[in-house]
N, C-alpha and C positions, 0 to 999 in steps of 0.2 A: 193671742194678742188681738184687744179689739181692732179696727178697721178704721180707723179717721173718718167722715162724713167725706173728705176729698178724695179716698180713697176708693176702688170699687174692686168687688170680683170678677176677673171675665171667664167666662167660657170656655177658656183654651185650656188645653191640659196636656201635662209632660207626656211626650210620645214614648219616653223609657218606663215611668212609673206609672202614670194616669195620674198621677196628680193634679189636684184644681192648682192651679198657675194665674196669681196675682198681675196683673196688665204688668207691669216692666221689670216681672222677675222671672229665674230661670230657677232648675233645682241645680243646674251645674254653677250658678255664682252664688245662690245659696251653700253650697259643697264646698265651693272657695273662700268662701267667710269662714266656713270652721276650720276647713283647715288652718287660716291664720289668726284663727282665736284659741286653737289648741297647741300650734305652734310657740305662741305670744305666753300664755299662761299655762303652766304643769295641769293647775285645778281639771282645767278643760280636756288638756291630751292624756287625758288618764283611758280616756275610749277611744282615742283615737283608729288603732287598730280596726272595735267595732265599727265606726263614722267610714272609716275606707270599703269595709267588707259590706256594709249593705247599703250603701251610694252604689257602687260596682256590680250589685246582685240585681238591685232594682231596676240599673240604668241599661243591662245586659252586658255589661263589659267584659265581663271574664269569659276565658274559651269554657267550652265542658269539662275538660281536664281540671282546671282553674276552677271552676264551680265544685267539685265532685272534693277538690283539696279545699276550699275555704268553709266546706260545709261541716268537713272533718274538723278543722281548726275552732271551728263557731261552737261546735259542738263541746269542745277540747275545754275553750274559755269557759262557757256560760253553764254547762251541765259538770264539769268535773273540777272544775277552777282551775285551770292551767294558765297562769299569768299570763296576759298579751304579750312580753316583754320574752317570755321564756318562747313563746307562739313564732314571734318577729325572730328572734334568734335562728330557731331552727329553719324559718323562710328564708333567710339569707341562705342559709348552707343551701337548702332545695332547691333555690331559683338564681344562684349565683351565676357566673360566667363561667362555661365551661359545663355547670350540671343539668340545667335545665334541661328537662326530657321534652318539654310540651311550651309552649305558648301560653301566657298569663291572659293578654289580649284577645275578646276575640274576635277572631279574621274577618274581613269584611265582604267575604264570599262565603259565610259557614251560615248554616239552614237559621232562619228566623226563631227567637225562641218565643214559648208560649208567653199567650199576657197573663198575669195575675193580679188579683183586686187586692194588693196589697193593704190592709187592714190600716196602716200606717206608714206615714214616708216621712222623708225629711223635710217635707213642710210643716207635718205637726212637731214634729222637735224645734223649728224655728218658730213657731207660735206658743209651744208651752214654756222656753225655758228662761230664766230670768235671773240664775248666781249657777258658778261650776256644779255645784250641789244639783239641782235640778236638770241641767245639760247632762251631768255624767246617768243620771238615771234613767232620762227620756231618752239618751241612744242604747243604753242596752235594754230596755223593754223594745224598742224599733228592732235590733237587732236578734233578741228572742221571736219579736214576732215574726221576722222576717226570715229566721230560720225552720219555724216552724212553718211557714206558708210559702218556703220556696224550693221542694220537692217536686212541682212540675216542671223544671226547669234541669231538672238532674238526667241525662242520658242513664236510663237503662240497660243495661249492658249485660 
């Protein structure tokens, strides 16, 4: 999306993604927009799933445990087509009350994870998209790329 003449870029960039960060936006009230634009219309929360898993990848939110499962999951969706909805299902069971083995969150004492120059973040899906059609496409290419480019980030083990 062009830039208004009143509008400028600055300098600052998301300390979770790197992202260039427009003067009075964020990627996390960007992330809150979609959520209640996917929420609001089906069109939109068709990715939803995706939109959660790589906001959470990029911004470092997940524990390793939490990374090591979503990557499986991403993989699940976009390389074998295993429905989001059939994906969501089976996350309740794993992460329900009671089952959870591991922490989804991660801990705010757990080692810094690497940075990666994410090829793509949620600012370019908010600059390309313009009908559900374009939205639903521009976060699963973010979420391919992002699953492809975020393997430094996976505990070896």
């Amino acid at each position: 999306m062009p830039l208004n003449k009143s509008e400028s870029w600055s300098s600052q960039n998301c300390p979770g993604c790197g992202a260039s960060l427009r003067d009075s936006e964020s990627c996390q009230t960007i992330f809150e927009s979609f959520l209640a634009l996917e929420y609001a219309d089906p069109g939109y929360g068709e990715v939803h799933f995706l939109t959660v898993a790589c906001f959470m990848i990029q911004h470092g939110c997940y524990s390793d445990e939490a990374l090591a499962w979503i990557e499986q999951k991403l993989r699940l969706n976009l390389e074998q087509g295993v429905p989001a909805m059939q994906i969501c299902r089976q996350a309740a069971k794993e992460t329900g009350q009671g089952v959870r083995l591991w922490k989804i969150t991660r801990p705010p004492d757990a080692p810094q994870l690497p940075k990666v120059a994410w090829s793509m973040t949620i600012i370019d899906v908010k600059a390309g998209y313009h009908d559900a059609a374009s939205y639903c496409a521009l976060v699963t290419e973010w979420a391919r790329r992002t699953l492809k480019e975020m393997s430094p980030l996976l505990v070896q083990k």
